[in-house]
C-alpha positions as CSV (number, residue, x, y, z in Angstrom):
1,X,189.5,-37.6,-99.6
2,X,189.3,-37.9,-103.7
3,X,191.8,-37.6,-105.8
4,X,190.5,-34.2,-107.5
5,X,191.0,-33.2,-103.5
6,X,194.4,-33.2,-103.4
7,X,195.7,-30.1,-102.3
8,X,192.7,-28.8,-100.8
9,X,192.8,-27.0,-97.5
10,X,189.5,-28.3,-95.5
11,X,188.1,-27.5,-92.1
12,X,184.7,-27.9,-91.7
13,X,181.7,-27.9,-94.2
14,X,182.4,-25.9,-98.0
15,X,184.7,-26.2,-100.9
16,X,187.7,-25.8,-99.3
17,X,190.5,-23.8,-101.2
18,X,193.8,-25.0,-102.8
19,X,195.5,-21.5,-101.9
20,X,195.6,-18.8,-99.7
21,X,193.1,-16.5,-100.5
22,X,194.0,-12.8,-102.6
23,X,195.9,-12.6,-106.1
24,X,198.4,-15.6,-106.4
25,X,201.9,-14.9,-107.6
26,X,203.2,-16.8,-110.7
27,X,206.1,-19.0,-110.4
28,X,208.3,-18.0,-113.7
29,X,207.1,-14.4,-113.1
30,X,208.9,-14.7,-109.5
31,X,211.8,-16.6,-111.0
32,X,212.0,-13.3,-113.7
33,X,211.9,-10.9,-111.1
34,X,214.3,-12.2,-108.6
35,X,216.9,-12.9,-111.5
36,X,216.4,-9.0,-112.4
37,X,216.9,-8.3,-108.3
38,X,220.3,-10.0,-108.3
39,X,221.7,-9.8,-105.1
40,X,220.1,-6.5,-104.2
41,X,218.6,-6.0,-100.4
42,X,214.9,-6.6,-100.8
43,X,214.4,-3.2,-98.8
44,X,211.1,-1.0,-99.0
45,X,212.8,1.8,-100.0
46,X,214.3,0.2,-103.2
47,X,210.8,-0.5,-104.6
48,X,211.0,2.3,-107.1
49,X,214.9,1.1,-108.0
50,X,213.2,-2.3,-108.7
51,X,209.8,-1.0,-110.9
52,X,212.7,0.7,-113.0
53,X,214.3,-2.6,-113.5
54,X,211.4,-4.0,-114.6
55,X,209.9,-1.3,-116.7
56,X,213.5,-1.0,-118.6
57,X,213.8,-4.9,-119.0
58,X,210.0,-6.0,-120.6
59,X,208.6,-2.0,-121.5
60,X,205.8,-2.6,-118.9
61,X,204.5,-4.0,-115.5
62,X,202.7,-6.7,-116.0
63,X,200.5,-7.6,-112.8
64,X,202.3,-11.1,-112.6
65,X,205.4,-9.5,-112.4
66,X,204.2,-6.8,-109.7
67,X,202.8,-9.7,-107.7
68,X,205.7,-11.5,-107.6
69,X,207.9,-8.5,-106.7
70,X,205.2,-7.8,-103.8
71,X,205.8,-11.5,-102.4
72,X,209.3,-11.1,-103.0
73,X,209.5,-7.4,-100.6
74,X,207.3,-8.8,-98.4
75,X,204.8,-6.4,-99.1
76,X,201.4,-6.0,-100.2
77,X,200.4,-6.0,-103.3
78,X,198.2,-2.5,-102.6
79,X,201.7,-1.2,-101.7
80,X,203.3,-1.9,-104.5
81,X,199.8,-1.3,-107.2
82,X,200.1,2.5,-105.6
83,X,203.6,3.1,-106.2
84,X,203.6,2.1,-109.7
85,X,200.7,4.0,-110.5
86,X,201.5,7.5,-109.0
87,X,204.5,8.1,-111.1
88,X,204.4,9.2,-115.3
89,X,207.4,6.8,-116.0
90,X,206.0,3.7,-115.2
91,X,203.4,1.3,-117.0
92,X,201.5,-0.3,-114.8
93,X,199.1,-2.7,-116.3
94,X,196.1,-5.6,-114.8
95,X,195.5,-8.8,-115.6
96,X,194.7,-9.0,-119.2
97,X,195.2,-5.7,-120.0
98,X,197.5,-5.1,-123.4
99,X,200.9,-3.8,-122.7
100,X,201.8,-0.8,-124.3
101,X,203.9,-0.5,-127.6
102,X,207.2,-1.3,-127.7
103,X,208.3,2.2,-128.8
104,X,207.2,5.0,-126.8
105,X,207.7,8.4,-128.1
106,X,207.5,11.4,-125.9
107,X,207.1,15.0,-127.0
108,X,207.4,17.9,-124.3
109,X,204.2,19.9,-124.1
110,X,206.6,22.8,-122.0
111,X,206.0,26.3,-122.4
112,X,209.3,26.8,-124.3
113,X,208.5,23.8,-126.5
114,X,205.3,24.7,-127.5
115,X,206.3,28.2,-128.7
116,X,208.5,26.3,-131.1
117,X,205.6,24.5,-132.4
118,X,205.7,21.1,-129.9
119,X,201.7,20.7,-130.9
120,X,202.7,20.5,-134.9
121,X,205.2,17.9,-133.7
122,X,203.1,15.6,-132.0
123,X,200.4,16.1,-134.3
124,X,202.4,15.0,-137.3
125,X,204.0,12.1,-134.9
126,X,200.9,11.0,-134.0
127,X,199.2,10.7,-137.5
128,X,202.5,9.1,-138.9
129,X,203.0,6.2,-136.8
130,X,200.9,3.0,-136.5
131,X,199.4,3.4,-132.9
132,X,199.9,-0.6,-132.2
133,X,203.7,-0.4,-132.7
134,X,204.4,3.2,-131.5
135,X,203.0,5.0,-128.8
136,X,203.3,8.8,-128.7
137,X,202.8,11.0,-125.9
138,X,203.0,14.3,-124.3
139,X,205.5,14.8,-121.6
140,X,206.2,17.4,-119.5
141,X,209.6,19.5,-119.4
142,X,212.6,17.7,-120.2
143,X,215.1,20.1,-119.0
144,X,216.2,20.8,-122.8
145,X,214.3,24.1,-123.3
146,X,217.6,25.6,-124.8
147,X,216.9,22.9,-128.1
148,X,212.9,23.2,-128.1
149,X,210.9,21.5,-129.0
150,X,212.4,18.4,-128.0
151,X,211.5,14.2,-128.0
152,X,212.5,11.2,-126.5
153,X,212.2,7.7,-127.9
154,X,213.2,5.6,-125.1
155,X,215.8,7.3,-123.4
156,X,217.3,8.9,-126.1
157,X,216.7,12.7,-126.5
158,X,216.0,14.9,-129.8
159,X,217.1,18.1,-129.9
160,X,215.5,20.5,-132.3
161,X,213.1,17.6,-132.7
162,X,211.3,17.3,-136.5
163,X,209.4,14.6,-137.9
164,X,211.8,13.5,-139.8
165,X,215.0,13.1,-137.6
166,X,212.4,11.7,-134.7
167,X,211.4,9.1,-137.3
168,X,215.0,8.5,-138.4
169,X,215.8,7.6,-134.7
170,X,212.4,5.3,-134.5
171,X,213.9,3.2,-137.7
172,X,217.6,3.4,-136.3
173,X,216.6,1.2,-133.1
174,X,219.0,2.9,-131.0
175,X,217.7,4.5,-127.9
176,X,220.2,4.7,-125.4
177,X,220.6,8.4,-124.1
178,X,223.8,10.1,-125.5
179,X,226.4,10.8,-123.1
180,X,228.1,14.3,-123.2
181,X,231.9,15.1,-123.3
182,X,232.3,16.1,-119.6
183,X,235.3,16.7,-117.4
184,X,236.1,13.0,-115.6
185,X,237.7,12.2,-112.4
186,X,241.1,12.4,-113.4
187,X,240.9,15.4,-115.6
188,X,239.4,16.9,-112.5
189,X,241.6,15.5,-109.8
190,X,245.0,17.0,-112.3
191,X,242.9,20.2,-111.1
192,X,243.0,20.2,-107.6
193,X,240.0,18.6,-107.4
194,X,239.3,16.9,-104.2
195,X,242.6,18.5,-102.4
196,X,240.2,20.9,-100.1
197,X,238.0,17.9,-99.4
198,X,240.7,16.1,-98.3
199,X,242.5,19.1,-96.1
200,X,239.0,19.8,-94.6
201,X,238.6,15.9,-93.8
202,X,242.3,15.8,-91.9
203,X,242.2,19.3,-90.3
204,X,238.9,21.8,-91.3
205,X,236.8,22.9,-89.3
206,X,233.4,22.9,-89.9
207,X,232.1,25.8,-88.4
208,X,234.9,28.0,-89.9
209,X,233.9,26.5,-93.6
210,X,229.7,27.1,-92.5
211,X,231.0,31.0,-92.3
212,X,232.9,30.9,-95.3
213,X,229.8,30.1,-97.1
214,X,227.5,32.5,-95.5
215,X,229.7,35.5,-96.1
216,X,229.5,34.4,-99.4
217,X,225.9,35.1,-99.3
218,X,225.1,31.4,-101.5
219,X,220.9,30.8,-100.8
220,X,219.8,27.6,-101.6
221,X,219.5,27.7,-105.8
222,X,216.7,25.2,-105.7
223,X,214.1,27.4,-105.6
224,X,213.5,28.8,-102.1
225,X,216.8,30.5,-101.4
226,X,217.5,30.2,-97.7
227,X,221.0,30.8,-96.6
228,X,222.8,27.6,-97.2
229,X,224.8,27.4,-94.6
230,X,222.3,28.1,-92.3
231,X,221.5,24.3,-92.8
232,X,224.2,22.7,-91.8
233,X,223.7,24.5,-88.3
234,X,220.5,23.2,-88.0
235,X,221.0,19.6,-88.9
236,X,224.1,19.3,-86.6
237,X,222.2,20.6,-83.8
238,X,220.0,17.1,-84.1
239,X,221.4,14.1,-82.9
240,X,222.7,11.8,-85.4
241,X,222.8,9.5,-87.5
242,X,222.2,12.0,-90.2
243,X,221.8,12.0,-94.3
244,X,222.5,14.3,-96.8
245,X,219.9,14.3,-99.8
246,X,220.7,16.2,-103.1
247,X,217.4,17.1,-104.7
248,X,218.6,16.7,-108.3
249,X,214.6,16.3,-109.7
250,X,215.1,20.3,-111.7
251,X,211.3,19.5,-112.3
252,X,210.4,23.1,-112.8
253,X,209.8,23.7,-116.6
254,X,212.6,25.9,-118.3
255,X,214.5,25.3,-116.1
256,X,217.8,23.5,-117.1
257,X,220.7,24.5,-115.6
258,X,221.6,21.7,-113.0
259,X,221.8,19.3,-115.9
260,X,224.1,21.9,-118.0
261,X,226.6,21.9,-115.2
262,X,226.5,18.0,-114.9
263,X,226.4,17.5,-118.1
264,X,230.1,19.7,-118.0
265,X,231.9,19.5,-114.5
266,X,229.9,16.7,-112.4
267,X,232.8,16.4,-110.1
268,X,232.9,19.9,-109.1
269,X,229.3,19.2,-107.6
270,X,230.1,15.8,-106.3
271,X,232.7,17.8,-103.8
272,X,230.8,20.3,-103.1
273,X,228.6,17.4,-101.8
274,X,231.0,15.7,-99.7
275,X,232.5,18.9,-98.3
276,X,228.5,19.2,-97.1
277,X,228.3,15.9,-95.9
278,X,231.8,16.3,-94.2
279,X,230.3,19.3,-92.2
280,X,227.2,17.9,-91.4
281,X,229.1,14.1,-90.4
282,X,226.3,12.4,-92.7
283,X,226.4,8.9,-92.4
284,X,225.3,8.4,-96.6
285,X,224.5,11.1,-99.3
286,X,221.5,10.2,-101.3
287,X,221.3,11.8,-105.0
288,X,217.5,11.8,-106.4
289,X,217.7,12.4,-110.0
290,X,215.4,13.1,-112.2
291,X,214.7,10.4,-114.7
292,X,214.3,12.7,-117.6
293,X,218.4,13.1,-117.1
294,X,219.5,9.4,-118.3
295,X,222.4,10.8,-119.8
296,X,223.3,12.9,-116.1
297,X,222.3,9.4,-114.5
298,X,224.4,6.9,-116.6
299,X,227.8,9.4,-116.4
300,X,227.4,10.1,-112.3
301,X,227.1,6.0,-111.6
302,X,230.3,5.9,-113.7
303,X,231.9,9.0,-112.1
304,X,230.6,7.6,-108.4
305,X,232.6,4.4,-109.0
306,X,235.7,6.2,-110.0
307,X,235.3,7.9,-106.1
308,X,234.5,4.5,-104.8
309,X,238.2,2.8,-106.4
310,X,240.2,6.3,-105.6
311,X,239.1,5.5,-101.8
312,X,237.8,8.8,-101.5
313,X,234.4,7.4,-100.8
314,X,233.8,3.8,-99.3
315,X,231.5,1.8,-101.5
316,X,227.3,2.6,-101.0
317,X,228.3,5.8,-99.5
318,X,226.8,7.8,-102.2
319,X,223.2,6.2,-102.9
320,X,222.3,7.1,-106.7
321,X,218.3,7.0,-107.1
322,X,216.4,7.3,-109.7
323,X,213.2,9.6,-110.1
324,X,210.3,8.5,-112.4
325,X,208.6,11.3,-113.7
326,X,206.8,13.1,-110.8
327,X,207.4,17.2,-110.8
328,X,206.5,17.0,-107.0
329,X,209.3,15.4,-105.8
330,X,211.2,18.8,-106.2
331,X,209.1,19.2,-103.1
332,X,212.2,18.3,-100.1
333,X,209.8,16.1,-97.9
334,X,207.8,14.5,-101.5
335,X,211.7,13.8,-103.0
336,X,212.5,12.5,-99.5
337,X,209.1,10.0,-99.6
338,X,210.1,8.9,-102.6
339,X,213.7,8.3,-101.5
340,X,212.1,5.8,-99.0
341,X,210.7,3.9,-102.0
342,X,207.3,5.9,-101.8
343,X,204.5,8.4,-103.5
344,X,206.1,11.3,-103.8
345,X,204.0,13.2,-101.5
346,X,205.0,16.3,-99.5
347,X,204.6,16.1,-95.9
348,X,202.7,18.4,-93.1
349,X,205.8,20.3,-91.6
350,X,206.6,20.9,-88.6
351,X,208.7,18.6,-88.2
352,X,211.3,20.1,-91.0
353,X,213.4,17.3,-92.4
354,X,216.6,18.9,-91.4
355,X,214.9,17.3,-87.8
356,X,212.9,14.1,-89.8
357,X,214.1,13.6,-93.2
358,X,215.4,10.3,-94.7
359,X,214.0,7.2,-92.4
360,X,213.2,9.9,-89.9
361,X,216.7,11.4,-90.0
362,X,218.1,14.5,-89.4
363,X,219.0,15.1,-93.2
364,X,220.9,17.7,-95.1
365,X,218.9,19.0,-98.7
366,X,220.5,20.8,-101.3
367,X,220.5,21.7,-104.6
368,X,222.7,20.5,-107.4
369,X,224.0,23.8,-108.1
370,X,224.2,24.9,-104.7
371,X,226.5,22.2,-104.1
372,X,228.7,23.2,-107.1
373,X,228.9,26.8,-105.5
374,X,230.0,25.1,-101.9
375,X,232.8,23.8,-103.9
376,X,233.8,26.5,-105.3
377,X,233.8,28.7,-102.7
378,X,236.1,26.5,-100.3
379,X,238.4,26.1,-103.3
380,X,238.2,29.8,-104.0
381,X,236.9,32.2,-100.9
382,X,233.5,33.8,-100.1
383,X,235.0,36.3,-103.1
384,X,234.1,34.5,-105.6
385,X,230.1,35.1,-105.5
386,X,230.5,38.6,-102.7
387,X,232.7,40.4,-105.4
388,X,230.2,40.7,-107.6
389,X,227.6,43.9,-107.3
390,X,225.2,44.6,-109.8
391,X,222.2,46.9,-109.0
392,X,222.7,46.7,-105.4
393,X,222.6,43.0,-105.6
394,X,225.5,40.8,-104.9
395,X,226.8,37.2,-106.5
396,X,226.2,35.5,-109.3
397,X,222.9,33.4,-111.2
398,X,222.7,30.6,-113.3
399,X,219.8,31.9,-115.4
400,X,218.5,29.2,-117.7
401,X,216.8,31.2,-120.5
402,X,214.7,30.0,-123.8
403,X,211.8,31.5,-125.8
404,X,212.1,33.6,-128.4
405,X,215.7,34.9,-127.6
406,X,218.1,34.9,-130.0
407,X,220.6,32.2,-128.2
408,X,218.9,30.6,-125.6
409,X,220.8,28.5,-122.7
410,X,221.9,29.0,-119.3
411,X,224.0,32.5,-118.5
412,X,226.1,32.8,-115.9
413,X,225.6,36.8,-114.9
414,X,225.0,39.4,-112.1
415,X,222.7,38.4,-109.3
416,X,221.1,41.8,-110.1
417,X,220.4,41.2,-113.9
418,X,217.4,42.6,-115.1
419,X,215.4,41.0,-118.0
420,X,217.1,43.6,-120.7
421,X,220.1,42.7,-119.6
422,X,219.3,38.6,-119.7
423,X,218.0,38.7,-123.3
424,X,221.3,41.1,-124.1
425,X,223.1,38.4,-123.0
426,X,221.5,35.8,-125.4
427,X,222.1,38.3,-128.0
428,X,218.6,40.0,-128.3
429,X,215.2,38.6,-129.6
430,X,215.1,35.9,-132.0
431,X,214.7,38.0,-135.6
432,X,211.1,38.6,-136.5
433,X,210.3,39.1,-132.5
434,X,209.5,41.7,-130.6
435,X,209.5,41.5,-126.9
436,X,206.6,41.4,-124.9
437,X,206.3,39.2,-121.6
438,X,208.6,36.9,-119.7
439,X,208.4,34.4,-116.8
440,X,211.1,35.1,-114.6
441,X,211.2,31.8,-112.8
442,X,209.3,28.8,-113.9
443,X,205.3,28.6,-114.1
444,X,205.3,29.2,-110.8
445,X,205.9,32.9,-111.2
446,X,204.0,33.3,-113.7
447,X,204.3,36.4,-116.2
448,X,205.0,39.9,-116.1
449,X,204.9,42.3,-119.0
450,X,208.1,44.1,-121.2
451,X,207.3,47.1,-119.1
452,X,208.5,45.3,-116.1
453,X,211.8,45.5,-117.7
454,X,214.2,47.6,-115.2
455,X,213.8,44.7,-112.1
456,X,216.4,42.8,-110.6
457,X,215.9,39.2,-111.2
458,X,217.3,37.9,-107.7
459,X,215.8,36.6,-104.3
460,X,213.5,39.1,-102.4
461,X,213.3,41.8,-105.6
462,X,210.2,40.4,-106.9
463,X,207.8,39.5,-104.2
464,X,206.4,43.4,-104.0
465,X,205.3,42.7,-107.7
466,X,203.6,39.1,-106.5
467,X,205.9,36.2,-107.9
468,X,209.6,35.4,-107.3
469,X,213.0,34.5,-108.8
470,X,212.4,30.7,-108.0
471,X,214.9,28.5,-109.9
472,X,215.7,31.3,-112.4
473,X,213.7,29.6,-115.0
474,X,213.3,32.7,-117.5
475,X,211.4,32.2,-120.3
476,X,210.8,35.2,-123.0
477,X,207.5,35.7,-124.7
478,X,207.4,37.9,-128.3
479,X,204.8,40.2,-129.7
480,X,203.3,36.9,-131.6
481,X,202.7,34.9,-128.6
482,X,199.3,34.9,-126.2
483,X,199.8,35.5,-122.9
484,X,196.5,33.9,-122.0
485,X,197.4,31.1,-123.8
486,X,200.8,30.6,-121.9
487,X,198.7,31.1,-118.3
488,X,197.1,28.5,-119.9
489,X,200.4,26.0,-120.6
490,X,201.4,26.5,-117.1
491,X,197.8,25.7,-115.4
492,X,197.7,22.5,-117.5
493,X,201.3,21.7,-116.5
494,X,200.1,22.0,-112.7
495,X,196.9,19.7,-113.1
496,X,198.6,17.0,-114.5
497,X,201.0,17.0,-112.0
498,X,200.0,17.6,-108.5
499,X,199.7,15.0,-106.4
500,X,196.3,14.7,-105.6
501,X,196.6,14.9,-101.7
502,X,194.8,18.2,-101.1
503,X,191.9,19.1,-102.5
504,X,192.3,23.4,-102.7
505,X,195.5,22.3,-105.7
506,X,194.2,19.0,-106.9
507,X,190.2,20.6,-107.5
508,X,191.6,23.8,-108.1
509,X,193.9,23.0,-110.9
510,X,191.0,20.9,-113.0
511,X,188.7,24.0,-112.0
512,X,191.2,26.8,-113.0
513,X,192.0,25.2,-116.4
514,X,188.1,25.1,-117.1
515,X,187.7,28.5,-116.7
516,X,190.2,29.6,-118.6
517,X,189.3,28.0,-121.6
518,X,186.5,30.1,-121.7
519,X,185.6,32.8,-124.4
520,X,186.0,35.4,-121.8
521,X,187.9,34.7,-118.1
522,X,185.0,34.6,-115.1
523,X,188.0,36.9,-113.4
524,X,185.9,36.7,-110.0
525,X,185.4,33.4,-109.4
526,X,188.6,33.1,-110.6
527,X,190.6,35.3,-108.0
528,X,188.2,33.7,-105.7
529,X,190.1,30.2,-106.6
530,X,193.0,31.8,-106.7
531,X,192.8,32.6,-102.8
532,X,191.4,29.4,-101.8
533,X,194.4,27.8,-103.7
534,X,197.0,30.1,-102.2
535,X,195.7,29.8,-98.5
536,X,194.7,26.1,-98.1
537,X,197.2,23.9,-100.2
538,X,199.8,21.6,-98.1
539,X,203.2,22.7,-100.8
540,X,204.3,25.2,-103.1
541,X,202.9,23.8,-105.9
542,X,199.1,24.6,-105.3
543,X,200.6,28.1,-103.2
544,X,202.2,29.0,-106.2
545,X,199.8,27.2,-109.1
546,X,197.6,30.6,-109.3
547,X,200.5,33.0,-109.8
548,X,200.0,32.8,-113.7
549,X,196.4,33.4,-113.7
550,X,196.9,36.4,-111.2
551,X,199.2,38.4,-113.5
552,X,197.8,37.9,-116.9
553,X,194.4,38.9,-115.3
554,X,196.5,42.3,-114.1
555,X,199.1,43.1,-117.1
556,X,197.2,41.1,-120.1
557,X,193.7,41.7,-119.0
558,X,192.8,43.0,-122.7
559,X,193.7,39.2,-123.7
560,X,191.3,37.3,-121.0
């Protein structure tokens, strides 16, 4: 053998090769990623906990460093490629491709945004910045619809966003998110806080407190509003061990409230949470929050190690993950997928995951602000949501309203609120504007006209009129909006984020938007769509997707 042959694997006639065949990983990239891994488990389902490290630390992923993070999990290199690539907050990028700025700015596109003139925004962003040294994008709902339009350079939100004071932050350097004042762990504990947990731990009984919080008459506040305590019946009945999962991803656009309570009293939610995972004996409790929250994200590590040094937890027990821009994991089995370190993409049920959930668990789902209602009524009694009656309705909702109201924000009122009284609450239209439409519950419900005005806006009220309460995401349209064009917003908002698994929402999305950006809506083939959407897709989101198109067509049908 030559010396140029050194190294050369050889068997028989041909070249021979010096390596292993596939993409090779780099040395110093390896070295880079393992010193950003620490001393973490190299587990599968911390690969999107490790893309985040990587993304926050050089801006990007560069293929050296995805290759060495695949050889350092064990895992292939497709594995990895197809995680970084499905969600919005990472930046994938191949071998001598640029990377991408080094300031991104992100302006919110939302419905409630671009009434308050988001487009303008990034139109004046966009032609004011240098496109080599800042990036500027649109970005779905940020949960701020109560400031609209809003933008975020780095991690650090604008409120009220202009040009100037998103340009003063781009020249300032600092974009860190802003951390709220908010009532801490020993503010709350003076409270009472944690005393029920702890009685229910040394004497409760778990049945008696699952009773408690069905006579309340709490529904899951997510979206879907099944009986919460329902749950914990269901999961207990399956052998253990079992998980509880809080789906914190409040993906739905205008819809905000999870991260106003957070933002305010996170500990009254964290108990609520442990008084679940008490009931249900889970083994962890997983949180999946949205990454669009880093202010929610950086104060609940802070708040989880304050539990963790009070002994009222043991470390690890509460598992903190990060989302990274995918609406579908508001989706329990897609949130749950991506808890394992996955696409976020729903699964075919049966089986439900309070039977298969986390790594084939029985697992526990709730919502942030059903947990802080759990709380609350085990501090206080089943009283404190039955008492209330309004309209033949019973408890209490967290509306989270914007538009043109005059104070927008979230409203704690009557489960039986109709819109008049909602916009009464936020102190009537914004001056100038008259009312004229509103979505009662995110783009999924799509629209329904001011003469639609005397409703209750609750579970089960709004189903014989074709859409639904959802997450309560109300959002009010004046006399100088289009109600086309918001059908519009929302169709756009579904295309860009379903996840491509079934071809009725991923087709029918791209198709919908086509058709209605034309002069004059093709209203057959579209309720044709509309059905095929409705009947054949996997989740809610392309069930749901045509619910906008549906009621302009019936209540604006001078406007398509």
């Amino acid at each position: 053998m030559t010396a140029d042959q050194n190294g050369i694997w050889k068997s028989g006639r041909g070249k021979g090769r010096r390596t292993p065949k596939g993409r090779q990983y780099d040395d110093a990239a390896l070295a880079e990623v393992q010193a950003l891994l620490g001393d973490a488990p190299r587990r599968r389902d911390l690969l999107i906990e490790f893309l985040h490290l990587i993304q926050d630390e050089y801006g990007h992923l560069a293929a050296r460093h995805l290759r060495a993070l695949a050889e350092e999990m064990r895992l292939s290199m497709a594995e990895v490629w197809e995680v970084a690539t499905f969600y919005a907050h990472f930046d994938p990028r191949r071998e001598g491709e640029a990377p991408p700025p080094a300031i991104t700015i992100r302006v919110c596109d939302s419905l409630s945004c671009e009434l308050a003139g988001s487009e303008a925004l990034y139109d004046a962003l966009l032609a004011g910045h240098d496109p080599a040294a800042v990036r500027v994008l649109r970005a779905p709902c940020m949960g701020r619809c109560d400031t609209a339009p809003v933008a975020e350079v780095g991690h650090r939100h604008i409120d009220a966003a202009t040009p100037d004071l998103v340009n003063a932050i781009v020249a300032s350097g600092d974009f860190h998110p802003e951390v709220p004042d908010y009532q801490a762990f020993a503010e709350y504990r003076a409270t009472g806080g944690y005393d029920k947990l702890l009685d229910l731990r040394a004497h409760g009984d778990w049945e008696k407190v699952q009773d408690e919080v069905l006579s309340s008459g709490l529904r899951g506040l997510g979206g879907a509003g099944f009986p919460s305590g329902k749950k914990w019946g269901f999961v207990r009945a399956n052998p253990g061990p079992r998980y509880l999962a809080v789906n914190g991803d409040e993906g739905e656009p205008g819809t905000f409230k999870d991260r106003h309570y957070l933002e305010r009293t996170p500990h009254l939610f964290l108990e609520g949470m442990l008084i679940a995972a008490w009931a249900v004996e889970a083994e962890k409790c997983f949180i999946y929050m949205r990454d669009e929250y880093p202010a929610v994200l950086k104060l609940l590590k802070e708040e989880i190690a304050e539990l963790e040094r009070a002994g009222l937890v043991a470390p690890g027990y509460i598992d903190l993950r990060r989302g990274a821009g995918a609406y579908i994991c508001g989706e329990e089995s897609a949130m749950i997928e991506s808890i394992e370190g996955k696409r976020g993409i729903p699964r075919l049920r049966p089986p439900f995951v309070a039977q298969v959930g986390v790594f084939d668990r029985p697992t526990l789902v709730h919502n942030v602000e059903t947990l802080k209602w759990v709380a609350r009524i085990c501090r206080e009694g089943a009283s404190v949501l039955s008492d209330t009656e309004h309209n033949g309705r019973k408890g209490l909702r967290s509306y989270s309203v914007s538009g043109r109201v005059a104070r927008p924000g979230v409203y704690l009122l009557p489960a039986g609120s109709t819109i008049t009284d909602v916009i009464a609450a936020c102190g009537g239209m914004a001056e100038g504007h008259s009312f004229k439409a509103y979505q009662p519950g995110g783009p999924s419900s799509g629209l329904l006209p001011a003469s639609m005005h005397d409703i209750p806006l609750d579970f089960d009220t709004l189903q014989p009129h074709g859409t639904f309460i959802g997450s309560a995401a109300v959002v009010v349209l004046s006399d100088k909006d289009s109600a086309r064009g918001a059908a519009l917003n929302m169709l756009r908002f579904f295309e860009s984020e379903s996840c491509g698994q079934c071809t009725p929402c991923r087709v029918g999305c791209e198709k919908a938007v086509k058709l209605m950006q034309a002069p004059k809506w093709d209203k057959d083939l579209l309720n044709d769509l509309c059905g095929v959407m409705a009947d054949a897709s996997i989740c809610g989101l392309g069930q749901a997707a045509p619910n906008p198109i549906k009621l302009v067509m019936k209540h604006f049908a001078d406007e398509v």
